[in-house]
C-alpha positions in Angstrom: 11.0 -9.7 9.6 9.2 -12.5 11.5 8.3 -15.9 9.9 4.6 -15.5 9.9 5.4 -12.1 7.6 8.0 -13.8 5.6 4.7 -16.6 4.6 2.0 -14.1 4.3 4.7 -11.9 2.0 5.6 -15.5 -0.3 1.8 -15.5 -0.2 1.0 -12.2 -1.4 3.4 -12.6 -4.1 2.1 -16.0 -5.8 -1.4 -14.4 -5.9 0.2 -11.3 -7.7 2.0 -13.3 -10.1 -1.0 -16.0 -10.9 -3.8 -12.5 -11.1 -1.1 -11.3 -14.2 -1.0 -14.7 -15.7 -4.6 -14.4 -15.6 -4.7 -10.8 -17.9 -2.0 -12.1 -19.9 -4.2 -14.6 -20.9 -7.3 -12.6 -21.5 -5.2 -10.2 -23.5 -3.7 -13.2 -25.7 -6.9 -14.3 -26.2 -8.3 -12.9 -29.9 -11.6 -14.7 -30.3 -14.5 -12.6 -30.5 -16.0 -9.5 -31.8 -14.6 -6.1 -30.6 -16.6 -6.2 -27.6 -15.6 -9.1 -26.6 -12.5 -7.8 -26.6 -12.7 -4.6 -24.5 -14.6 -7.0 -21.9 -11.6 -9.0 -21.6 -9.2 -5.5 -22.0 -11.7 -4.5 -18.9 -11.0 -7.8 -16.9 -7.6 -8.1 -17.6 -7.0 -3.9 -15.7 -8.7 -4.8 -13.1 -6.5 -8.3 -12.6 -3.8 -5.8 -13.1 -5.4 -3.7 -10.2 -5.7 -6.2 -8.0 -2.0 -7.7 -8.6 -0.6 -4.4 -7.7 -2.3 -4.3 -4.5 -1.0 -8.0 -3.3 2.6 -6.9 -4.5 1.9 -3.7 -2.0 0.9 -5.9 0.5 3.9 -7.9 0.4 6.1 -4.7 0.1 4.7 -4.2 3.5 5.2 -7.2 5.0 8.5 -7.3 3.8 9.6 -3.6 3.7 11.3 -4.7 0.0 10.6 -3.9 -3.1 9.8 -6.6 -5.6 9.4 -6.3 -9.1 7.3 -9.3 -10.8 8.4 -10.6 -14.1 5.2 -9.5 -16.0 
């Protein structure tokens, strides 16, 4: 793997991780009424969404598997 992958992989990864801190946090959150809640539900997916498709981009670049802690 060449250096240049090895950075965009390292990359990839810390934009994963921060996107699920992100829907953590909307799911922790409890203010609101319920549909305040199901917006944030609906935010927090597509965070989700959008984490898994950094990690596969990094799996790529990389051509490892890599589980994140969340």
């Amino acid at each position: 793997m060449e250096k240049e992958h090895r950075g965009k992989a390292r990359w990839a990864l810390g934009k994963a991780a921060a996107l699920l801190q992100q829907a953590q946090a909307l799911d922790d959150d409890r203010s609101g009424d319920w549909r305040a809640w199901r917006r944030r539900g609906d935010g927090a997916a597509r965070l989700r969404v959008e984490a898994a498709r950094y990690e596969q981009m990094a799996t790529k670049w990389t051509g490892l598997t890599v589980a994140l802690p969340f």
